[in-house]
C-alpha positions in Angstrom: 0.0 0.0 0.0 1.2 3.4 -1.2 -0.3 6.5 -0.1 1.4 10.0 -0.8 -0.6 12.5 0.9 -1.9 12.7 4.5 -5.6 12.0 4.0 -8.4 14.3 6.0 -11.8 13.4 6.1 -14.6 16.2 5.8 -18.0 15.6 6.6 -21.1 16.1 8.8 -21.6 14.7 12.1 -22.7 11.3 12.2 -22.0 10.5 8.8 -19.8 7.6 9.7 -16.5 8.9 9.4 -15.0 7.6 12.5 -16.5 4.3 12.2 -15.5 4.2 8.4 -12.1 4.3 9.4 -12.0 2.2 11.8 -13.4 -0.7 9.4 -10.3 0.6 6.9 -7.6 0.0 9.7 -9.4 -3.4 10.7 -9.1 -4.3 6.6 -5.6 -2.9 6.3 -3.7 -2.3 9.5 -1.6 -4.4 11.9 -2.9 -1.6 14.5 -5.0 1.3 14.8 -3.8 4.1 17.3 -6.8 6.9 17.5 -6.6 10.6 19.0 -10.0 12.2 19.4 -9.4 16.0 19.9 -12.7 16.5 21.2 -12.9 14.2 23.9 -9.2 14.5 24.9 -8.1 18.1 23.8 -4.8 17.6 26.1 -3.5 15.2 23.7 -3.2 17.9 21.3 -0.1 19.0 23.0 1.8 15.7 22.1 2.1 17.9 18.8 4.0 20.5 20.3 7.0 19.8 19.6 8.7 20.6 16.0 10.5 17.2 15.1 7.9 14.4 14.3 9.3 11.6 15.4 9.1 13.2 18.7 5.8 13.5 18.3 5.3 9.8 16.8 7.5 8.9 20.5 5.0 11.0 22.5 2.3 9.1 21.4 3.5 5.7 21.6 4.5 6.4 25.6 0.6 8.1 25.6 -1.3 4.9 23.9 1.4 2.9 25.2 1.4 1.1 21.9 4.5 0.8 19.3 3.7 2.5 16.0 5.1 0.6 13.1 4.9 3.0 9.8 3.3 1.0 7.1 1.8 -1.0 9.5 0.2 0.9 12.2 -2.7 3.9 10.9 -2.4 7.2 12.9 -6.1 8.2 13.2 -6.6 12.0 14.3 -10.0 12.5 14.8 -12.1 15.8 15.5 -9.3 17.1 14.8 -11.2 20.8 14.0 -10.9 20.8 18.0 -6.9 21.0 17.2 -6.8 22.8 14.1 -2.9 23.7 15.2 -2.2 20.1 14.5 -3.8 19.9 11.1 -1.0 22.1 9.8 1.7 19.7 11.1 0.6 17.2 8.9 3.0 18.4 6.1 5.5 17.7 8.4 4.6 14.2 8.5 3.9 13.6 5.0 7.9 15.2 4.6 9.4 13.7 7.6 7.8 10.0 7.9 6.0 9.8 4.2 6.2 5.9 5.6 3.6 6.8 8.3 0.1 6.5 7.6 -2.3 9.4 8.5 -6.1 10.1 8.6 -7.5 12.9 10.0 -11.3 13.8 10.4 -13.4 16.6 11.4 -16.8 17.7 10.9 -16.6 21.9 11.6 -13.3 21.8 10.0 -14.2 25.0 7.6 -14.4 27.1 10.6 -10.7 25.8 11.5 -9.6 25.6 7.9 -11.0 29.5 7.3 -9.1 30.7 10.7 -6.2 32.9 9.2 -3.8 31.8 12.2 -4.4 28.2 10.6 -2.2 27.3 7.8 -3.4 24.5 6.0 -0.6 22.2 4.0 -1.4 22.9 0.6 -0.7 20.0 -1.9 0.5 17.9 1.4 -3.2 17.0 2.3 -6.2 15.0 0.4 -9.5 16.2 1.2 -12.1 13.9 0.8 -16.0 14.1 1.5 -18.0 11.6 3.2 -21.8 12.3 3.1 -24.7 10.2 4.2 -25.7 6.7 2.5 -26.9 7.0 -1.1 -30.1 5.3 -1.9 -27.6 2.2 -3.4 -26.2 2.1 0.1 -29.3 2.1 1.7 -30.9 -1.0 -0.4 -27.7 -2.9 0.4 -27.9 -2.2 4.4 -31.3 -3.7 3.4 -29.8 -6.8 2.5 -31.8 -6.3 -1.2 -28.1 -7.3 -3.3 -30.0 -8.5 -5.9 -32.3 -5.6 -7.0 -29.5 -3.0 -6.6 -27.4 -5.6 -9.2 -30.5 -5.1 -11.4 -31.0 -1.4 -10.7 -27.6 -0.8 -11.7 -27.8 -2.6 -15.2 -31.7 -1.4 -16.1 -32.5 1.0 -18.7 -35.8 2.7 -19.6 -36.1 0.1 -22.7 -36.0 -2.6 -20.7 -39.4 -4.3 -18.7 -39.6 -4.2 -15.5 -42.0 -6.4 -13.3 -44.8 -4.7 -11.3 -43.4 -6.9 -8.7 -40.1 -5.4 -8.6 -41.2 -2.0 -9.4 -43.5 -2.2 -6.4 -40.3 -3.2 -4.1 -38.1 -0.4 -5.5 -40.9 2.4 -4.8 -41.5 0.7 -0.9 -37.9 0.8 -0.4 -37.3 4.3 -2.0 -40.2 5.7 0.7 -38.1 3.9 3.6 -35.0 5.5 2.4 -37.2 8.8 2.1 -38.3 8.4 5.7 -34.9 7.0 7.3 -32.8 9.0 5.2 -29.0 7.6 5.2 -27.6 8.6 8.5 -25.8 5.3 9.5 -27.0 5.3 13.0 -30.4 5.9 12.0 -30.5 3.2 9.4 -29.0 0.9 12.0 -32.0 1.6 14.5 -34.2 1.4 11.5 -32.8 -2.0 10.8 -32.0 -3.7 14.0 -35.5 -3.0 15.5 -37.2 -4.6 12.3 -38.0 -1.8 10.4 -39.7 0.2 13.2 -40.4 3.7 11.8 -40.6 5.0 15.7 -37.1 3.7 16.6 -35.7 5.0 13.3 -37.6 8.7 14.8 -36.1 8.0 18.3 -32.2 8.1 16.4 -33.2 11.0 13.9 -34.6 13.0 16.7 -31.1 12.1 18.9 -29.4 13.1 16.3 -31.3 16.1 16.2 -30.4 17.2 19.0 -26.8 17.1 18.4 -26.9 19.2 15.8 -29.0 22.0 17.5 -26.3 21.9 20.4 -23.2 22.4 17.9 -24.6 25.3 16.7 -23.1 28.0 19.8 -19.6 26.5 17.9 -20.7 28.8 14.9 -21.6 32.0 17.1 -18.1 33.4 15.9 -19.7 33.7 12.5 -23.4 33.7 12.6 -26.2 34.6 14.6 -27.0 31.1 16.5 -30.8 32.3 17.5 -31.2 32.8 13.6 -29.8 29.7 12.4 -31.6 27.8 14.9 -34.7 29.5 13.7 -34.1 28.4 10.0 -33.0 25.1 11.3 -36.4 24.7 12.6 -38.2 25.7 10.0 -36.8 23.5 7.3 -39.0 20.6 7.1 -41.9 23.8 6.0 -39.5 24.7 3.9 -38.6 21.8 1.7 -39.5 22.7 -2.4 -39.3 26.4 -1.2 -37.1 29.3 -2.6 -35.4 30.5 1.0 -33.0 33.4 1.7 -30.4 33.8 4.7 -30.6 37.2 5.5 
């Protein structure tokens, strides 16, 4: 495996990028060592110093774990909670390319547009991870079969009322879940109960509302939450932000 650039993982909350790499390390890795700036913002002084391998030293003694480049994935999550430590992740791509590195955040604009933040321009991939995709949704479903034959049907070709009939009840589900992971997984595991699968979207919610005062820097929070309120009466509507 031969990865240049230090990869960091944009997103919303809840989107599964935590447990998406976590599944990647398990596929790929000898060992996984993860840093989660929010929960533990002290560990964002292991990256203090200036050399790297000093830093790599710090956090073996921390995890108490050897890190083995090529063998062990460095995961740096939330890291929009340490936004100093996104920009030493040049250093690492130029001081121990060997090394593998993920980073993920989900308020990392705010970070990334902070001008006391440099960012390590051509050092760093950004990729997005956004919620499940219909496709994704009929495969949590365990429906392998129709998405096979979804993904091979043209408007030419007939299709059985039977099958039609499936794809429109599992398009409304997907309508009514939506692709949140979590919410999917309730949705599943309690055998397609609509209230469980509103007990995780109302949860996650929440969450949302309550990350909003990380935004009062920038915006009015009263009026974002009022817009935030008011979207469900405002879906197929023309809206302005003003």
């Amino acid at each position: 495996m031969n990865i240049i650039y230090k990869n960091v993982i944009r997103g919303a909350r809840q989107v599964g990028k935590t447990e998406l790499v976590r599944i990647f390390a398990r596929q790929a890795f000898d060992s996984l060592v993860e840093i989660n700036f929010d929960e533990d913002p002290d560990k964002a002084s292991l990256f203090d110093e200036p050399d790297v391998r000093t830093i790599v030293r710090f956090i073996e003694i921390e995890a108490n774990v050897k890190i083995v480049p090529g063998r062990t994935l460095l995961f740096l999550d939330e890291i929009q909670a340490a936004p100093s430590v996104l920009a030493k992740l040049r250093y690492f791509h130029e001081k121990m390319p060997e090394l593998h590195v993920i980073a993920a955040g989900s308020l990392l604009d705010f970070a990334l547009c902070a001008p006391e933040h440099s960012v390590p321009v051509g050092r760093i991939e950004f990729m997005y991870l956004g919620p499940m995709s219909f496709g994704e949704f009929v495969l949590a479903r365990g429906q392998e079969q129709l998405w096979e034959f979804l993904g091979t049907y043209r408007i030419s070709m007939r299709l059985p009322e039977a099958l039609h009939a499936k794809a429109r009840a599992l398009l409304k589900e997907y309508f009514l879940v939506g692709g949140l992971p979590g919410v999917v997984k309730a949705f599943i595991e309690s055998d397609l109960d609509p209230k469980a699968a509103a007990r995780a979207q109302n949860s996650l919610l929440q969450t949302y509302y309550a990350d909003f005062g990380e935004y009062k820097r920038k915006v009015d929070v009263p009026l974002l939450q009022a817009v935030f309120k008011n979207i469900p009466t405002s879906i197929g509507k023309t809206a302005k932000y003003g």
